[in-house]
C-alpha positions as CSV (number, residue, x, y, z in Angstrom):
1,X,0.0,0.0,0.0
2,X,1.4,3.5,-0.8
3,X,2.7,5.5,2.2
4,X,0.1,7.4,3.7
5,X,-2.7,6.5,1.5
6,X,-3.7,3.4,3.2
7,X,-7.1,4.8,4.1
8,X,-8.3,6.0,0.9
9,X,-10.3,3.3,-1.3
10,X,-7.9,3.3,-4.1
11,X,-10.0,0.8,-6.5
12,X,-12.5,3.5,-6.2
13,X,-10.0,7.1,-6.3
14,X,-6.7,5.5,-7.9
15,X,-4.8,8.7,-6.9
16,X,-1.4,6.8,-6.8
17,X,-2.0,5.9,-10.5
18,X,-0.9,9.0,-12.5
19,X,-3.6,8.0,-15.3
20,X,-6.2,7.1,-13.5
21,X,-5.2,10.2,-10.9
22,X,-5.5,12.6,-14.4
23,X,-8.7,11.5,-15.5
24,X,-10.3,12.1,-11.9
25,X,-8.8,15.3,-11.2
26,X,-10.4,16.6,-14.7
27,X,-13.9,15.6,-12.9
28,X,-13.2,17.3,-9.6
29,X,-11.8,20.3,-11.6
30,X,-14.9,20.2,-13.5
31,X,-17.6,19.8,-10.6
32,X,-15.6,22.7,-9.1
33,X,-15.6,25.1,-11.8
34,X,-19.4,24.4,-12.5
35,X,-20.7,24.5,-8.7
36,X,-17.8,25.6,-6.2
37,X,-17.5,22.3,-4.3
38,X,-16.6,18.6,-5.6
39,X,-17.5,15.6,-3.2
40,X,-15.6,11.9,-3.3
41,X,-18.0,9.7,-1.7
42,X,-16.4,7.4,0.2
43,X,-13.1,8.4,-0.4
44,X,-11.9,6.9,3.0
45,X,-12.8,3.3,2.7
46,X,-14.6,1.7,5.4
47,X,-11.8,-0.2,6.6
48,X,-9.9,3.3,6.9
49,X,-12.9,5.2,8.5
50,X,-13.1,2.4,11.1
51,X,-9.7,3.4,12.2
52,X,-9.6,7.3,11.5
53,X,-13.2,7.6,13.1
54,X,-11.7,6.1,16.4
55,X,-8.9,8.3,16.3
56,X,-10.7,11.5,16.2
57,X,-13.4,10.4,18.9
58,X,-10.2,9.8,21.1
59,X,-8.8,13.4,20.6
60,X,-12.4,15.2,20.6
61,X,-12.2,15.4,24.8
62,X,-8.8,17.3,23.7
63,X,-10.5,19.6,21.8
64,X,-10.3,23.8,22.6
65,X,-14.4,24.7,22.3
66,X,-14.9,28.0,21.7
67,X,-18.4,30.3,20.6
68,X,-19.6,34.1,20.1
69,X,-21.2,35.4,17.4
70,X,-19.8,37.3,14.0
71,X,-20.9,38.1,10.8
72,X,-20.7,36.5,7.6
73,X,-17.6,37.9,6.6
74,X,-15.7,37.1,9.9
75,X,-14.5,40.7,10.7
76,X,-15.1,44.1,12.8
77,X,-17.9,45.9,10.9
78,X,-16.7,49.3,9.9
79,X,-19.8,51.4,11.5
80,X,-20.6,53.0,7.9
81,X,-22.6,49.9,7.1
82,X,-26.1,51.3,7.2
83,X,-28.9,48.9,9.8
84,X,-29.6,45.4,8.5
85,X,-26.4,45.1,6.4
86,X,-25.3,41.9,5.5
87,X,-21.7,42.9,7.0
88,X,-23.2,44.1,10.2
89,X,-26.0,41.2,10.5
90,X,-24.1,37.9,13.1
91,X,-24.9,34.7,13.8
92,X,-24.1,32.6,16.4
93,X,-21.5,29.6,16.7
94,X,-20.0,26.9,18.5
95,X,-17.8,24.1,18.1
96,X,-14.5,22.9,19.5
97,X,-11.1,22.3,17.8
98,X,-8.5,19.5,18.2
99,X,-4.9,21.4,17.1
100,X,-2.5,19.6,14.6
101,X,-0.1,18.7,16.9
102,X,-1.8,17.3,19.3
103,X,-2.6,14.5,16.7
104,X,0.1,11.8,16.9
105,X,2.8,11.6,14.5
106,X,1.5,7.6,13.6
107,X,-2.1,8.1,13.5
108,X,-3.4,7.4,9.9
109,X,-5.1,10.7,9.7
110,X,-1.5,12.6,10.1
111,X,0.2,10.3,7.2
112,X,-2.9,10.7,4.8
113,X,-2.4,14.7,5.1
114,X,1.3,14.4,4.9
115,X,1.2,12.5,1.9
116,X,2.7,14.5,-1.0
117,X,0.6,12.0,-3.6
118,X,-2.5,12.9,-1.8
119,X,-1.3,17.1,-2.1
120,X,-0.6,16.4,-5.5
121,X,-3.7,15.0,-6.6
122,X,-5.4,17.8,-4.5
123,X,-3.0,20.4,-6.6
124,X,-4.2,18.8,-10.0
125,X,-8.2,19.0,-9.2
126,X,-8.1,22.7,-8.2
127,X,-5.7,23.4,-11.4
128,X,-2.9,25.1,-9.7
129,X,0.7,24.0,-10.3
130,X,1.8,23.1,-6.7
131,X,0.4,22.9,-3.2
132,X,2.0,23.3,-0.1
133,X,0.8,21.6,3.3
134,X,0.4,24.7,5.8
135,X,2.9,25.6,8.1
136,X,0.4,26.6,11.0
137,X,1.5,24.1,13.7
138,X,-1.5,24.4,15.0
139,X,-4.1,24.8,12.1
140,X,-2.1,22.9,9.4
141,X,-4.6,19.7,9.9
142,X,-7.3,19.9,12.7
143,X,-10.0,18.1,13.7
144,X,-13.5,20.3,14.0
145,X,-16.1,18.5,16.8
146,X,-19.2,19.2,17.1
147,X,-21.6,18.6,19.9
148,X,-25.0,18.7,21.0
149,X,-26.3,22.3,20.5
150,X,-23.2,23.1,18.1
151,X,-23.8,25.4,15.1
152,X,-21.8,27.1,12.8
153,X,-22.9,30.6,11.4
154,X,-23.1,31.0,7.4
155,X,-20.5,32.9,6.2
156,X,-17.5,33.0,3.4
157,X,-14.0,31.7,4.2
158,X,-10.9,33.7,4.5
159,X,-8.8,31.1,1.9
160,X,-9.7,30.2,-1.7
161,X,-10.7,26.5,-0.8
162,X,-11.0,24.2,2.1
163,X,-10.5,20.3,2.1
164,X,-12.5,18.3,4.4
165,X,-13.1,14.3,5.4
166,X,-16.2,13.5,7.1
167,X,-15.6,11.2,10.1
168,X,-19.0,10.3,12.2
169,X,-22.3,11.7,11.9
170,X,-24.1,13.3,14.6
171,X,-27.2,11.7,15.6
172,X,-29.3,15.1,14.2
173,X,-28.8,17.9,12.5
174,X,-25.1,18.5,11.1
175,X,-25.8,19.2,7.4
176,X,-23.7,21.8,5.4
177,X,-25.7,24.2,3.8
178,X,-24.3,26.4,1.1
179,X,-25.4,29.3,-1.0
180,X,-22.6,28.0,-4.2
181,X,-20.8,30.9,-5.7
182,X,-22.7,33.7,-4.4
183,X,-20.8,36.3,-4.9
184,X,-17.5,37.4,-6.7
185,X,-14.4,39.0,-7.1
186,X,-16.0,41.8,-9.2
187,X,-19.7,41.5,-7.4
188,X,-20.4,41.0,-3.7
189,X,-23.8,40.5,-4.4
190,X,-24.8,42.0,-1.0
191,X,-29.2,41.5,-1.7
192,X,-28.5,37.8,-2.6
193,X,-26.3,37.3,0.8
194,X,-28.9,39.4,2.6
195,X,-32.2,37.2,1.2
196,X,-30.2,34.2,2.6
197,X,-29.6,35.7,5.9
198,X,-33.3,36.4,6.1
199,X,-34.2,32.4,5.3
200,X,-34.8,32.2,1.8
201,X,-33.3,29.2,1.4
202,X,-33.8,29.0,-3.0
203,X,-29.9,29.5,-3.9
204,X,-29.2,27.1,-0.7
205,X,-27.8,23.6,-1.8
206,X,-28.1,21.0,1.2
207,X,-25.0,18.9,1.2
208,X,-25.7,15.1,3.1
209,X,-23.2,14.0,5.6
210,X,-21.9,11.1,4.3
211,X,-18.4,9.5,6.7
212,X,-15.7,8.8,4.0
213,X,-16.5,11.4,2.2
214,X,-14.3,14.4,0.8
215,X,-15.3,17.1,-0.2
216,X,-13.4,20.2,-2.0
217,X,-14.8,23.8,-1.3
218,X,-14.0,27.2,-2.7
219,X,-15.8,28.7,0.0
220,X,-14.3,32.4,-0.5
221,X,-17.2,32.7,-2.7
222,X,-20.2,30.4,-1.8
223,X,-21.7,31.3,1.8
224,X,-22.4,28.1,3.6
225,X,-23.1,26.8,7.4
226,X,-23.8,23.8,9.6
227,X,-26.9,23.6,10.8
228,X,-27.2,22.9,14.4
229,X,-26.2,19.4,15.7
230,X,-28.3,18.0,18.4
231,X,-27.7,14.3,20.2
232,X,-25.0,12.2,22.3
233,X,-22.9,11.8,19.1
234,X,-20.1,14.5,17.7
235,X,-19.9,15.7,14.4
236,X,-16.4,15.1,13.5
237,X,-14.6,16.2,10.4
238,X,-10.6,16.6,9.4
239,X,-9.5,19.5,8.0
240,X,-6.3,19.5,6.0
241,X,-4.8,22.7,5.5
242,X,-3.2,23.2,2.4
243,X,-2.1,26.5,0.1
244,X,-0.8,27.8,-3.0
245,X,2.3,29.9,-1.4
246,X,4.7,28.1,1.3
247,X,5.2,29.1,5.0
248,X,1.1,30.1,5.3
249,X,0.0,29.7,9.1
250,X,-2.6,31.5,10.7
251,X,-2.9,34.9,12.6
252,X,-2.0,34.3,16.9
253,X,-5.8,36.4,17.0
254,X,-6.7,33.1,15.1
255,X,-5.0,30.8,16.9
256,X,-5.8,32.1,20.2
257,X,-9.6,31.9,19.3
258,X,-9.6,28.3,17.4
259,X,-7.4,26.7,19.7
260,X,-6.9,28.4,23.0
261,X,-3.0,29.1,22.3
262,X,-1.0,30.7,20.1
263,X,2.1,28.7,18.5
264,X,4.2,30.3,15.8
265,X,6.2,28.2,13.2
């Protein structure tokens, strides 16, 4: 089995087989040019999940939670914004966050991220000549939990995409909602992101929670959430931090607020 990719169903996503890795990265870079996000169903084989799932529910009590409320665009609103502006109109969250190095050096979610075959194939579906694995020692790869109550406000993401493995269900609620491509570099759109706000929910694509699954999002763009989680059972989901320029780790504001600390490269 190739090094690090040991829990990825390779007769499914042969990623370590530069023809077969080609012809799938053209359909991820399609799905992603067409609607902002590409899911791999059961990318992590079951096998694989068995053993990554266990991992995470072992870190989640190490988890730093933290919750508050911001808007959309995850900033201070400048006070010009005139009443029942999208960039002054917050929403609540919660969830906790288990920090990259508190995830041992041999578990099988570290060696899938540090697997340059797994970054390369990454690098080929987003059409960019090289990727770099982050060098946030905190942030770099992460494990989001979510618990009963939990809920993640919409909003856009500060990075042009965001990769993600689904790990366990919760036993409610959970599902990641997204308003796809929303607005743009030239447009930001600001009566569409304010209908959504308000609850129409027409541009809003529902995206199932399925464990195993990957899923590549250009969230800069597309507005999305997590609807609130309710039950005895965590959401969990990896995140794998990767970027287009080297040496890319996160503000200490950032860290402080995602993980409780504040660790510099």
């Amino acid at each position: 089995m190739t090094s690090g990719l040991a829990p990825v169903d390779l007769q499914r996503y042969p990623i370590d087989d530069p023809v077969g890795r080609s012809r799938l990265a053209e359909r991820c870079r399609a799905e992603l040019d067409s609607r902002g996000y590409c899911e791999l169903v059961d990318f992590v084989g079951e096998t694989g999940l068995l053993a990554m799932a266990a991992e995470a529910r072992e870190l989640a009590p190490l988890a730093h939670r933290h919750d508050g409320a911001a808007t959309p665009y995850l900033e201070i609103p400048e006070s010009h914004w005139p009443p029942q502006h999208p960039r002054l109109t917050f929403g609540e969250y919660a969830l906790g966050a288990v920090a990259y190095d508190l995830i041992p050096a041999e578990s099988s979610l570290r060696a899938l991220y540090e697997s340059n075959l797994l970054m390369g194939f990454l690098a080929e579906c987003l059409g960019v000549d090289c990727l770099y694995r982050y060098a946030d020692p905190l942030g770099a790869c992460n494990v989001a939990v979510m618990s009963d109550g939990d809920e993640l406000e919409w909003h856009f993401d500060q990075t042009d995409f965001v990769v993600s493995i689904a790990l366990q269900s919760p036993e409610r609620g959970g599902e990641f909602e997204c308003a796809s491509r929303i607005r743009s570099p030239r447009e930001e759109n600001y009566d569409a992101v304010a209908a959504v706000l308000a609850g129409d929910d027409s541009a809003v694509v529902k995206i199932p929670f399925r464990p195993g699954t990957m899923l590549l999002f250009q969230g800069r763009y597309s507005m999305h959430r997590v609807a609130k989680v309710g039950g005895g059972r965590d959401r969990l989901v990896a995140l794998l931090g990767y970027d287009t320029q080297p040496g890319t780790c996160s503000s200490p504001l950032l860290q402080e607020a995602r993980y409780g600390r504040v660790l510099r490269p």
